[in-house]
C-alpha positions in Angstrom: 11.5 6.3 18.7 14.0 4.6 17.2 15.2 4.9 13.4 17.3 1.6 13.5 15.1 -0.6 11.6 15.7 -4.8 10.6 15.2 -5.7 7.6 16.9 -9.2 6.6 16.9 -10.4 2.6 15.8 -13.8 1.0 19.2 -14.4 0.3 20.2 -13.9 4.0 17.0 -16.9 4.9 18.5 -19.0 2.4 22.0 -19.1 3.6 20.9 -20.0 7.1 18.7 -22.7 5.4 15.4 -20.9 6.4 12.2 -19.6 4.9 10.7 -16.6 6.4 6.8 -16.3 7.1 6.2 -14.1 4.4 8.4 -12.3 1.8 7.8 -8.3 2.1 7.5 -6.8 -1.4 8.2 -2.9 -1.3 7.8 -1.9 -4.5 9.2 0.8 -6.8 7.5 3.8 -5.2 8.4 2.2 -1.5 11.8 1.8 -2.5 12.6 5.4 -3.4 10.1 7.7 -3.4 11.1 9.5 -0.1 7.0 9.9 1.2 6.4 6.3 0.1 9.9 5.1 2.4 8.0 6.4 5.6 5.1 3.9 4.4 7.6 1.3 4.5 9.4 1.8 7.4 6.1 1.9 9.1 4.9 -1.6 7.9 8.1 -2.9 8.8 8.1 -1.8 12.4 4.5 -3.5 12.6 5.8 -6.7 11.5 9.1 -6.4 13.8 6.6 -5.6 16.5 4.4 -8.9 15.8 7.5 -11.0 15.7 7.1 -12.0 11.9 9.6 -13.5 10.4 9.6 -11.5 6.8 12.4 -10.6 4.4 12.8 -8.7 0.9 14.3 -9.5 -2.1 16.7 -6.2 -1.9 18.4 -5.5 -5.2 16.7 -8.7 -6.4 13.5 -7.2 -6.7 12.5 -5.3 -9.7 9.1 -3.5 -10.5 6.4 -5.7 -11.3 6.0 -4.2 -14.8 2.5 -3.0 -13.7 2.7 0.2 -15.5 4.4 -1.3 -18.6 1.5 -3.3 -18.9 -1.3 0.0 -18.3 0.6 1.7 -20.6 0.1 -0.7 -23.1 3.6 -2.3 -23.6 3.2 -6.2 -23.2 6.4 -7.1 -24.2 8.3 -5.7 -21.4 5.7 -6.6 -18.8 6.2 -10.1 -19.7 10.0 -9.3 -19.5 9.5 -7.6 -16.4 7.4 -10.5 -14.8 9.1 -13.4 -15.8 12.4 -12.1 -14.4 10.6 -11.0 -11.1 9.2 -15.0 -11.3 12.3 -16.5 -11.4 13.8 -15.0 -8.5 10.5 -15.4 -6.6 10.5 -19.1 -7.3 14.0 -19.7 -6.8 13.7 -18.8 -3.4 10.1 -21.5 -3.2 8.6 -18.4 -2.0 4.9 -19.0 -0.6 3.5 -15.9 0.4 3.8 -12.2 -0.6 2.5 -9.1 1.5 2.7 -5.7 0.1 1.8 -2.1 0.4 1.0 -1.4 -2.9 -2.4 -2.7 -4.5 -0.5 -2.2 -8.0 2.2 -4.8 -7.4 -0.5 -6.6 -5.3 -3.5 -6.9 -8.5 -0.1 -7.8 -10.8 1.3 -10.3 -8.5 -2.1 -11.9 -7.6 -3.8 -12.0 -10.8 -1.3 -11.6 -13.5 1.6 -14.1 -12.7 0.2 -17.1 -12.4 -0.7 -17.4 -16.0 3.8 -16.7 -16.5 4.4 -19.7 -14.2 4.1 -17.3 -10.1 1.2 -18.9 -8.1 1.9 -17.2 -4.8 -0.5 -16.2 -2.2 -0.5 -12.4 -2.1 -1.9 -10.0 0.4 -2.1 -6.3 0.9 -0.9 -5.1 3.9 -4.1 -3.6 5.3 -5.4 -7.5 5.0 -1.9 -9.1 6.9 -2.0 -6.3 9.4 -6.1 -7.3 10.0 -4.7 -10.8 10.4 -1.9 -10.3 12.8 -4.8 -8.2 15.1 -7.0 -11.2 14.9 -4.1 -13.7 15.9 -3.6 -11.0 18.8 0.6 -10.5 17.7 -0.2 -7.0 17.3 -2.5 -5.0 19.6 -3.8 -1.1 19.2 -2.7 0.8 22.0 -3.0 4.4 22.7 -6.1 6.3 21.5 -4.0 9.3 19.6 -6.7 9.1 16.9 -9.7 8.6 19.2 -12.5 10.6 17.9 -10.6 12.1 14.7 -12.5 12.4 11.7 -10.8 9.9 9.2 -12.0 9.5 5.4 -10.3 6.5 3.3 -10.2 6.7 -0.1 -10.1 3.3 -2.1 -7.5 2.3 -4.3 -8.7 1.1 -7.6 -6.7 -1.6 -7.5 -7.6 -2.8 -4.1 -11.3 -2.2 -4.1 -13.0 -2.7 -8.1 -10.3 -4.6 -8.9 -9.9 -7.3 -6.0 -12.8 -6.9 -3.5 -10.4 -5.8 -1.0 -12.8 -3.0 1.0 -13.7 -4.1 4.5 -9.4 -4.8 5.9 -8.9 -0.9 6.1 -11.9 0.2 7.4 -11.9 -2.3 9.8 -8.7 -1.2 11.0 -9.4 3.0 11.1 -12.1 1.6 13.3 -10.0 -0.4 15.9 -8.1 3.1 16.1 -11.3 4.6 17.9 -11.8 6.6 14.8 -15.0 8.4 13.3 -14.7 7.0 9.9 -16.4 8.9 7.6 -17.1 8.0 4.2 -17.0 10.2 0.8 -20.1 10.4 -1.6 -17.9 8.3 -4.0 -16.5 5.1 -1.9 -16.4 1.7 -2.3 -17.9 0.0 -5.5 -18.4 3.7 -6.8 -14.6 4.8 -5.4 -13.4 7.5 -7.5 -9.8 6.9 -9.0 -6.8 9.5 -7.3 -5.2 9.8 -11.2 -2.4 8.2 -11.0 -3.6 4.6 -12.1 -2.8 3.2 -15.9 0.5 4.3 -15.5 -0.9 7.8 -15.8 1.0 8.2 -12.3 4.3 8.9 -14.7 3.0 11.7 -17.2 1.1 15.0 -17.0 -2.7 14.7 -17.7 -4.3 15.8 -20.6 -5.9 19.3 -21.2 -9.2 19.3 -19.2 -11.6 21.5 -16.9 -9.5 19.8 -13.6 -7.2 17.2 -12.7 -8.7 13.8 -11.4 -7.0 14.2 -8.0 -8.0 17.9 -7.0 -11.8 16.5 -7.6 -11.4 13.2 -4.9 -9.5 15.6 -3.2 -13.0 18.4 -3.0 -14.9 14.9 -2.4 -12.9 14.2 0.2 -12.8 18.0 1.8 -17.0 18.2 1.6 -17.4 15.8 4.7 -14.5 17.6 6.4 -12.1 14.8 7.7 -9.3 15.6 10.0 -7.1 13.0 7.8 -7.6 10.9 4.2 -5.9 8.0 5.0 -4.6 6.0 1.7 -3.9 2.2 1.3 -1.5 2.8 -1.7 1.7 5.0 -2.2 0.5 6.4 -5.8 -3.1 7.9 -3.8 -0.9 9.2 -1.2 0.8 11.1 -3.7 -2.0 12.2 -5.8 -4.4 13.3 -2.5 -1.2 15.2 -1.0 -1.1 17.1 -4.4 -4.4 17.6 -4.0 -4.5 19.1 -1.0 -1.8 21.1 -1.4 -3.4 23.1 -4.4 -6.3 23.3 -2.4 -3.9 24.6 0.7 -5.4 23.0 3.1 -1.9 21.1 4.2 -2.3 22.9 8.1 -5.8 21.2 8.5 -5.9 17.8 6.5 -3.1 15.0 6.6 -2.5 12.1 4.0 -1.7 9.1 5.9 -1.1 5.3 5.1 -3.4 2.8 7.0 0.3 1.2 8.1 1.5 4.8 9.4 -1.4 5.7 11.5 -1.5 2.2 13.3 2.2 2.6 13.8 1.8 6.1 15.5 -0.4 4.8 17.4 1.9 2.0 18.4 3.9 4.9 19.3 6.9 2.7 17.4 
């Protein structure tokens, strides 16, 4: 298994005079948060293994302003954003995949009104696409039979619809997916949305994430896998205070189909 991993930048296309497929948007907690790198690296293995042409922006990229915006502060969103769009559309980028549903709600639905129209997809949905073109094949049944629970990101399921692409692929792993008593339409947030992902709850009875984490550990899954880097976090919390880390994993959908690529 090799650690050597290619990732070429816009600005490296555009001196060769070429566009890339689609432009690869990591994200803030995929660019340093050290669990949320392993999420990246994964996805871009997949995409290196379906021969797609991709790229980042590198140092060009800057966070979407996503949780400027939650936390109420307009002004630098729009700051935020319209930087983020003129790089974007200096490049005549087309289409954006990424692995966070924050950046992928903000870039979808809040840019266009700033001047971005781009087509945007989450990478559960691209990695669904590239199995239906048949570039990228499942092989190996490492997960055959394995009880797997998915927990919905808010900002992937209520907010855009975006609930069947995951699934779909925990199933093409052989998987039992299970589901939680909260899923779906009635998905139970992991905490960390609104920018609350950056300060310490309030005083309460029990943190958000330690109760989708008990959801999850009532229909006994053997991993939660997680479509977004913040619900990685929060669940992992979770099931650390309920020390259960020996028996339950938290895993990205782009992780587990790259184990079982064996890549």
């Amino acid at each position: 298994m090799s650690d050597i991993v290619k990732v070429p930048t816009m600005a490296e296309y555009m001196a060769q005079g070429k566009q890339p497929e689609v432009l690869f948007w990591v994200g803030c907690a995929g660019s340093f948060d050290d669990r949320a790198k392993k999420i990246t690296k994964a996805f871009v293995k997949l995409l290196n293994k379906a021969n797609v042409e991709f790229a980042v922006l590198g140092t060009e990229e800057s966070c979407t302003g996503d949780p400027a915006k939650r936390a109420g502060n307009e002004f630098l969103f729009q700051m935020q954003a319209v930087t983020n769009i003129e790089v974007l559309n200096a490049y005549e980028v087309k289409k954006i995949v990424t692995a966070c549903p924050h950046c992928f709600n903000t870039i979808k639905n809040e840019y266009p009104s700033l001047g971005g129209n781009y087509e945007v997809m989450h990478h559960t949905q691209f990695l669904k696409t590239l199995l239906a073109e048949g570039r990228l094949t499942i092989e190996g049944g490492m997960y055959k039979g394995k009880r797997i629970t998915f927990h919905d990101p808010c900002y992937l399921g209520r907010a855009n619809n975006v609930y069947e692409a995951p699934r779909e692929l925990i199933q093409k792993l052989e998987a039992e997916l299970v589901e939680m008593k909260n899923c779906r339409r009635n998905g139970l947030c992991c905490g960390a949305g609104g920018a609350q992902m950056f300060k310490e709850p309030e005083k309460g009875d029990k943190d958000v994430n330690v109760e989708r984490t008990e959801q999850a550990l009532q229909i006994q899954p053997e991993i939660i896998a997680a479509g977004c880097p913040f619900c990685n976090t929060m669940m992992t919390d979770g099931i650390k205070a309920k020390e259960k880390e020996a028996s339950v994993q938290v895993m990205d959908i782009a992780e587990l189909i790259a184990n079982a690529q064996d890549l």
